[in-house]
MIDOSE-1310 file (N, C-alpha, C; in nm, 2 decimals, decimal comma, always signed):
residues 69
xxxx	+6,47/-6,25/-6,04/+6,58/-6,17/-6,09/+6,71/-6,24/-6,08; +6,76/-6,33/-6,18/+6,87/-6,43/-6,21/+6,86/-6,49/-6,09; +6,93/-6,55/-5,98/+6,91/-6,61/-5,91/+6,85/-6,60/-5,79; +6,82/-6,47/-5,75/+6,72/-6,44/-5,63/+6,59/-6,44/-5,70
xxxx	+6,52/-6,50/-5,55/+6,37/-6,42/-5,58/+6,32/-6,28/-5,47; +6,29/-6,25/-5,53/+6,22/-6,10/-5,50/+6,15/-6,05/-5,48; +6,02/-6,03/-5,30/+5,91/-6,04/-5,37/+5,86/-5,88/-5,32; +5,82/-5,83/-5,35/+5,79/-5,70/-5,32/+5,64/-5,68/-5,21
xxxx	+5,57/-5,56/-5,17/+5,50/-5,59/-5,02/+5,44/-5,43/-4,99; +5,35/-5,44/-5,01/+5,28/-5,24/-4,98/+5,23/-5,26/-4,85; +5,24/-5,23/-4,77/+5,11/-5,21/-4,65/+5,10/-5,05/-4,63; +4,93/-5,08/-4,61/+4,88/-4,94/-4,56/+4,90/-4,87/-4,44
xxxx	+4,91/-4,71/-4,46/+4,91/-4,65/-4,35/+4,81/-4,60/-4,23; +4,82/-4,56/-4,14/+4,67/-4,48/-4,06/+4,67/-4,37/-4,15; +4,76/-4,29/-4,18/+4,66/-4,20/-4,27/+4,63/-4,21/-4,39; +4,60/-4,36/-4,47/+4,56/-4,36/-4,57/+4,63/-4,40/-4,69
xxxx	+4,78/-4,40/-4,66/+4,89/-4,37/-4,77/+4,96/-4,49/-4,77; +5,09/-4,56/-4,81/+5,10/-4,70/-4,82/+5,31/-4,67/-4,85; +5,27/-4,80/-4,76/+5,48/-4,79/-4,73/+5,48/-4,92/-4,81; +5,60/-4,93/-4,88/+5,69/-5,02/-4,96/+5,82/-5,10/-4,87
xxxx	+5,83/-5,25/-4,92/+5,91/-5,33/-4,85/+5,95/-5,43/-4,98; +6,04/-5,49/-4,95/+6,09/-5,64/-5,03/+6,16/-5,71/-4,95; +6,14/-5,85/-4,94/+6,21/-5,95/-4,99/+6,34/-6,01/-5,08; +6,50/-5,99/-5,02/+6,54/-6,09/-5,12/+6,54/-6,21/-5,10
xxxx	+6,53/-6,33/-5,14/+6,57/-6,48/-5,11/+6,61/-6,55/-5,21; +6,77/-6,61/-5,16/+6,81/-6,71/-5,27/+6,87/-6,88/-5,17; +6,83/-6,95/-5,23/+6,90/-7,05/-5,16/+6,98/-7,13/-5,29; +7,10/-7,17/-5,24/+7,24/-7,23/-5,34/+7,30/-7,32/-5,20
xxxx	+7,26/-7,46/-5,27/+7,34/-7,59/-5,21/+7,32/-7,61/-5,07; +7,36/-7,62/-4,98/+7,26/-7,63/-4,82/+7,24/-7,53/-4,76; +7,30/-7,38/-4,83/+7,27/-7,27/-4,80/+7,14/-7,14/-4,87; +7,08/-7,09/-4,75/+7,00/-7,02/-4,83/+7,04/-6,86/-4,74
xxxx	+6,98/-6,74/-4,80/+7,02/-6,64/-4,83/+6,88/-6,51/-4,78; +6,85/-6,48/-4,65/+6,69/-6,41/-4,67/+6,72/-6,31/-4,64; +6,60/-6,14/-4,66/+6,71/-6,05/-4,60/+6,58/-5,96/-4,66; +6,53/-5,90/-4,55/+6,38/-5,78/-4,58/+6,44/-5,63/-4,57
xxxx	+6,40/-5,57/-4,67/+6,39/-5,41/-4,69/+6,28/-5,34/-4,64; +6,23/-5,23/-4,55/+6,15/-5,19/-4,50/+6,20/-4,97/-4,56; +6,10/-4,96/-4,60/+6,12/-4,81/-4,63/+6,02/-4,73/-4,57; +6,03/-4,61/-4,51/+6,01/-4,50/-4,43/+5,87/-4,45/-4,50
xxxx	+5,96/-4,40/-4,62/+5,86/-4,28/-4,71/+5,72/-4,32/-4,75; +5,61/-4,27/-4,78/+5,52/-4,31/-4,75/+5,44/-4,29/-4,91; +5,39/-4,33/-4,95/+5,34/-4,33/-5,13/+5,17/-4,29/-5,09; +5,13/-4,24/-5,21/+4,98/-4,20/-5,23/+4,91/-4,30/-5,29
xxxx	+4,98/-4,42/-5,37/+4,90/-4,52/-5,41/+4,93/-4,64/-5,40; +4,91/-4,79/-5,41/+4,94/-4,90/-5,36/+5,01/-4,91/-5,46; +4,98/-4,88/-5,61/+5,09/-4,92/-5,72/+5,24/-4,84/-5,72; +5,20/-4,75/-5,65/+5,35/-4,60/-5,67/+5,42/-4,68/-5,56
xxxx	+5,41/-4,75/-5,45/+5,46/-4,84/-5,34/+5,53/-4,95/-5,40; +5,48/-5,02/-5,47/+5,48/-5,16/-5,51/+5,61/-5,15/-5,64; +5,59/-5,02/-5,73/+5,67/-5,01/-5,81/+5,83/-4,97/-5,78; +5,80/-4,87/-5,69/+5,94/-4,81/-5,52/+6,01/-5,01/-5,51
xxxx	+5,90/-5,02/-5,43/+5,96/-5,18/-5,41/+6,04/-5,27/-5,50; +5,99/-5,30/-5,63/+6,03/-5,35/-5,74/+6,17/-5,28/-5,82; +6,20/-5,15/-5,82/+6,28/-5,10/-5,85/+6,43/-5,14/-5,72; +6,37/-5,11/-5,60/+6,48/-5,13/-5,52/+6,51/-5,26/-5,54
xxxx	+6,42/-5,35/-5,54/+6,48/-5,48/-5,56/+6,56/-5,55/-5,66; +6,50/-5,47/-5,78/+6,58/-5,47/-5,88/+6,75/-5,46/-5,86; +6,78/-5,32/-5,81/+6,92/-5,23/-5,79/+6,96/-5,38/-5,69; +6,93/-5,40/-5,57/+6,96/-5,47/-5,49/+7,05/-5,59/-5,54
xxxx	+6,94/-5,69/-5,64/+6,97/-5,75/-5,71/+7,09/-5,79/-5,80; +7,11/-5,67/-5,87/+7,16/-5,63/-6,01/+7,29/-5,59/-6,02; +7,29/-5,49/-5,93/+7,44/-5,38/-5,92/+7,56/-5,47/-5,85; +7,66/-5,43/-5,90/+7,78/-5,50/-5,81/+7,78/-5,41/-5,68
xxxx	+7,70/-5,29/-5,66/+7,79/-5,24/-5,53/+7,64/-5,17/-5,55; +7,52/-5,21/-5,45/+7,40/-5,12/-5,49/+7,39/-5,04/-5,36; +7,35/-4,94/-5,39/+7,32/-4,81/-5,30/+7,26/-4,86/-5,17; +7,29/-4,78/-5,03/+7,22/-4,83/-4,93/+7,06/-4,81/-4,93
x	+6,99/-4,82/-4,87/+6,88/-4,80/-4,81/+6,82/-4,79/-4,73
């Protein structure tokens, strides 16, 4: 996503249900940039997780001023 990469991350729950996380990483000249998102709420499927993920990373990415989390 332009100059970050992004990687998105489901893990399963004990009861069955699946939490959402990302990744951003950029590295620019002898500096690099890492920094992990972990979310609470819990999804019913590995893709409804993964998509949560992808969208946050997106905003993260994208926005001049993106919402906390």
């Amino acid at each position: 996503m332009g100059q970050y990469v992004v990687s998105p991350a489901t893990h399963p729950t004990d009861c069955g249900r699946f939490r959402a996380s990302f990744s951003i990483h950029r590295s620019q000249g002898n500096g690099s940039y890492c920094r992990v998102f972990r979310f609470d709420k819990a999804f019913a499927s590995r893709e409804a997780a993964r998509m949560f993920a992808v969208t946050q990373g997106w905003l993260q990415t994208c926005m001049v001023h993106p919402p906390a989390c």
